[in-house]
C-alpha positions in Angstrom: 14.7 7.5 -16.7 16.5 10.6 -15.0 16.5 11.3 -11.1 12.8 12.0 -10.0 11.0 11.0 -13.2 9.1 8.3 -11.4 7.0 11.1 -9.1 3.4 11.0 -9.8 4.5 8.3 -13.0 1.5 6.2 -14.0 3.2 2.7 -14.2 0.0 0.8 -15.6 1.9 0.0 -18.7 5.3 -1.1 -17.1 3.2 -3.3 -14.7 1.3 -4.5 -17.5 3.9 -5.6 -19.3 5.0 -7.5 -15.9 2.1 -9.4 -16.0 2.6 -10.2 -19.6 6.0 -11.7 -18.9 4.4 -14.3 -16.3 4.1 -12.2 -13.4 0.9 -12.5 -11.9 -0.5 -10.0 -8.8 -3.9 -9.1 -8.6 -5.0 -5.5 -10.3 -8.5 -5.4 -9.1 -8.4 -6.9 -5.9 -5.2 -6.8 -4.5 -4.9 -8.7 -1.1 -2.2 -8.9 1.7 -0.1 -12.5 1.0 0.3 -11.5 -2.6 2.9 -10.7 -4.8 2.5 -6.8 -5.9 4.8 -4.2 -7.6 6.5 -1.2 -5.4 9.5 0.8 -6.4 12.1 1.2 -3.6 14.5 3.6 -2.6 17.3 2.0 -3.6 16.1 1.6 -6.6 13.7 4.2 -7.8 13.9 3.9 -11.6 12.4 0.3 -11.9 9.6 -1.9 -11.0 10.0 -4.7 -8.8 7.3 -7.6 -7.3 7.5 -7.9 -3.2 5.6 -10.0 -1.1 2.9 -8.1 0.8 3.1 -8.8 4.6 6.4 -7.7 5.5 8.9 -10.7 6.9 11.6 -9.2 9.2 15.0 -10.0 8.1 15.8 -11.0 11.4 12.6 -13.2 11.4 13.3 -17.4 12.9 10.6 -18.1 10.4 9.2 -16.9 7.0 5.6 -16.7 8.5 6.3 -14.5 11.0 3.5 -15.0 14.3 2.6 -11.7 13.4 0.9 -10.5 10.0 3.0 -7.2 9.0 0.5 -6.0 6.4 0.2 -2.8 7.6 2.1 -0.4 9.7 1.2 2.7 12.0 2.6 5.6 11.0 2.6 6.8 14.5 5.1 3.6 15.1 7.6 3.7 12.6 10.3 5.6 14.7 10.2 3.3 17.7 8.6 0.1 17.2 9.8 -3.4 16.3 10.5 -4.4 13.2 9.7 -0.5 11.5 12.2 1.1 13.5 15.4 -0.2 12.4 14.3 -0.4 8.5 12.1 2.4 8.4 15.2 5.3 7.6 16.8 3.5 4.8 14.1 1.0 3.4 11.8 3.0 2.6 9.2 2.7 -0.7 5.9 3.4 -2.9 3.1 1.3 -4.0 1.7 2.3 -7.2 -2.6 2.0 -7.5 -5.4 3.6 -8.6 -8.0 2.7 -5.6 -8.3 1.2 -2.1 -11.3 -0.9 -0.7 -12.3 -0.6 2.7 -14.9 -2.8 4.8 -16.9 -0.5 6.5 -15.8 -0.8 10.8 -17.0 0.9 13.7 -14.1 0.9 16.6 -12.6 -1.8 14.6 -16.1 -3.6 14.5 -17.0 -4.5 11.0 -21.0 -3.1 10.3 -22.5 -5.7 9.6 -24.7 -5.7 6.2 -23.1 -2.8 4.8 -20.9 -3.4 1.6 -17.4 -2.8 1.2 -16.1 1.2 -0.2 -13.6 1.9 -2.7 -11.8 4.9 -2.6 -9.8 6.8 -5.3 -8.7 10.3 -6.1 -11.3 12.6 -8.3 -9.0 12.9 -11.0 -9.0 9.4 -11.5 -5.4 9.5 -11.8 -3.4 6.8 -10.2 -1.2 7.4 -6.7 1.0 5.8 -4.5 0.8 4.6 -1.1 4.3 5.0 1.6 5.3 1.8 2.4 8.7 0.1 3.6 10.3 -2.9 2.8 12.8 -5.9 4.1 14.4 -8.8 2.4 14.3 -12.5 4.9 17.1 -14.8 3.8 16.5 -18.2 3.8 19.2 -20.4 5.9 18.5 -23.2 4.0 18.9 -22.2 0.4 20.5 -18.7 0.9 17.8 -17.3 -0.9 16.2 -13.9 0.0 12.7 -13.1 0.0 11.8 -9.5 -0.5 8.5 -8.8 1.4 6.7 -5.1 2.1 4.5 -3.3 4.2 1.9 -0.3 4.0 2.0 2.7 5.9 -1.6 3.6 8.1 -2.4 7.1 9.4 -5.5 8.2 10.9 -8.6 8.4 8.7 -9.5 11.9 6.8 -12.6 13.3 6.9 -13.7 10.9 4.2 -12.5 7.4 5.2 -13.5 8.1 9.0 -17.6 7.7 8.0 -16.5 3.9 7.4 -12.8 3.1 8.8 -10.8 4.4 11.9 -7.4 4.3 9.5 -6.7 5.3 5.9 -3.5 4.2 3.9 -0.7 7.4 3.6 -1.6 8.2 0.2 1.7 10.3 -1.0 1.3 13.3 -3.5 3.6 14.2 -5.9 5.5 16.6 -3.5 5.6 14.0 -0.4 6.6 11.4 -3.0 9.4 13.1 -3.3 10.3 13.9 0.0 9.6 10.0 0.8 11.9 9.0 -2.1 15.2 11.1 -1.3 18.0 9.2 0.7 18.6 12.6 2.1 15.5 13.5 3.7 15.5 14.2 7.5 13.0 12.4 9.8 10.7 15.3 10.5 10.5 15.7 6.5 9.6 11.6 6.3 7.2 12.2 9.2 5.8 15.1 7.7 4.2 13.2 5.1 2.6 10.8 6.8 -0.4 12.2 7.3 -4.0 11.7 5.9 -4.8 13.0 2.3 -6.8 15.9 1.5 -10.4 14.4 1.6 -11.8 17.0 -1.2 -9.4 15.2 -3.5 -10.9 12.1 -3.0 -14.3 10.4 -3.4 -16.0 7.0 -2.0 -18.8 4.6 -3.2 -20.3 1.1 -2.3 -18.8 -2.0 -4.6 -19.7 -5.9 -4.4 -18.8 -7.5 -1.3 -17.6 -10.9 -3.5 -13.6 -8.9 -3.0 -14.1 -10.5 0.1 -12.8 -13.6 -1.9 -8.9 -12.4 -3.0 -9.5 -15.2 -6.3 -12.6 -12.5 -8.0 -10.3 -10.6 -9.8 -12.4 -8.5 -12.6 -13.6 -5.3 -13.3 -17.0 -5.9 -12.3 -15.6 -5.5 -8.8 -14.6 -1.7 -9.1 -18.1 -1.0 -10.5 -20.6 1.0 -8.3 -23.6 -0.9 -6.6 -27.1 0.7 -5.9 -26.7 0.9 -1.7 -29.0 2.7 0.6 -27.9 2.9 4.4 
């Protein structure tokens, strides 16, 4: 694969073929705490399976007090831990929807079903994310853990969430995946997406429970607010 064949790549087949070597993540119902495929910057032409919840490297403790699922994009520059990994550990999570719980000022609503978002097209995206490796002092081993980059909600996401995941396009993929890219570029990107590209409807609330892992779980439910 040549420089800048991965941009707006559909890896279902190379992460299918993960799973048939043994791998296991969850394709339906992908929850923080599990192992999922990103592709990183330092090594953009393969697939690789990182913990989601980011674990500082500097971290006393491989559960760190804090859960580092996600991070704010508005923090990345000057925040612990994003700030120190955020220039050169930079990477993409490949999917093809999102789920949100529907939250009012960071209240869930309650009786209203969970929303999964995806892109018109149907195509599959990538979210921005960055990454960091926690070695253990014990066994010497490193584990390689990864967090998701939040913006503020488009037009969209905003009738059910007060954040949205930076979901990259093509161009800002590429921007997000070059070692040479200045800060304003990286910052540039991080931004919602272009809620005319994008479309919303109610799905069972049983991915509440990260074990339901089917595609029942990405079909539409009849919902009336």
């Amino acid at each position: 694969m040549g420089e800048g064949e991965w941009l707006g790549k559909d890896w279902s087949q190379e992460i299918e073929a993960i799973q048939v070597l043994g791998y296991g993540f969850s394709t339906y119902n992908a929850a923080p705490k599990q192992i999922q495929p990103i592709i990183t910057l330092s090594k953009p032409k393969e697939i690789q399976l990182f913990l989601w919840g980011l674990i500082p490297h500097d971290s006393k403790t491989p559960s760190p007090k804090y859960p580092y699922f996600n991070a704010k994009a508005e923090s990345l520059k000057h925040i612990y831990p994003w700030s120190s990994i955020f220039p050169k550990q930079r990477c993409i999570i490949p999917a093809h929807f999102f789920y949100e719980w529907p939250k009012i000022n960071s209240k869930p609503v309650v009786g209203q079903p969970p929303y999964l978002f995806k892109l018109k097209s149907g195509k599959s995206f990538s979210f921005a994310g960055i990454w960091d490796a926690w070695k253990d002092p014990e066994t010497g081993q490193f584990k390689p853990s990864f967090t998701i980059i939040t913006t503020e909600p488009n037009n969209l996401v905003k009738l059910y969430h007060d954040r949205m995941p930076v979901i990259l396009t093509p161009d800002s993929e590429e921007i997000w995946m070059n070692p040479l890219s200045t800060m304003d570029e990286l910052s540039s990107v991080l931004k919602p997406y272009d809620p005319e590209l994008m479309m919303e409807y109610p799905v069972s609330p049983l991915i509440g429970n990260t074990r339901n892992n089917d595609p029942s779980l990405i079909i539409k439910i009849p919902w009336k607010a």
